[in-house]
C-alpha positions, -999 to +999 in steps of 0.1 A: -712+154+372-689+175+397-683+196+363-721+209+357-719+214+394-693+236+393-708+253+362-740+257+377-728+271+405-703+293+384-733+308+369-755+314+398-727+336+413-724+354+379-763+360+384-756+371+417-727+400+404-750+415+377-779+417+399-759+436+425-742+456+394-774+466+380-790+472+414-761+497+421-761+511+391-799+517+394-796+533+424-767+557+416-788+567+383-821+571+402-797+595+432-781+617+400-813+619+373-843+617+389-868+612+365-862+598+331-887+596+303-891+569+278-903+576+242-910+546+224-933+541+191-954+517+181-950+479+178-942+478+143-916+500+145-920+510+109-898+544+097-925+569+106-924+557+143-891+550+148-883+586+131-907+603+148-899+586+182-861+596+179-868+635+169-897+638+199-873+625+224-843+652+209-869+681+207-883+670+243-841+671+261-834+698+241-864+720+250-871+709+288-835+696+296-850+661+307-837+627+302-855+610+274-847+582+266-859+563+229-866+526+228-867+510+192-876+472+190 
């Protein structure tokens, strides 16, 4: 029992270090970018979307000098 104690409590302060990583590293993004945009296509991510989703989001950086950021599923 003391075991999954220790475990438990193992992974609660793991928890604990990511959120704070992923907190920091939020904030030191959000201070050096500012705005990011996110170019996603549709659910079925079949080729046309995923294609088209990837060159949008290169044509969009390369043409405004924004962040954009593609999310395929």
């Amino acid at each position: 029992m003391a075991s999954l104690l220790d475990f438990n409590l193992h992974l609660i302060q793991q928890m604990d270090d990511l959120h704070l990583f992923l907190t920091n590293a939020r904030k030191a993004f959000d201070d050096a970018v500012g705005s990011v945009t996110i170019v996603m296509g549709n659910e079925a991510s079949d080729m046309d979307s995923v294609v088209t989703s990837i060159l949008y989001a290169d044509l969009c950086s390369h043409t405004t000098g924004g962040i954009f950021v593609r999310i395929l599923s």
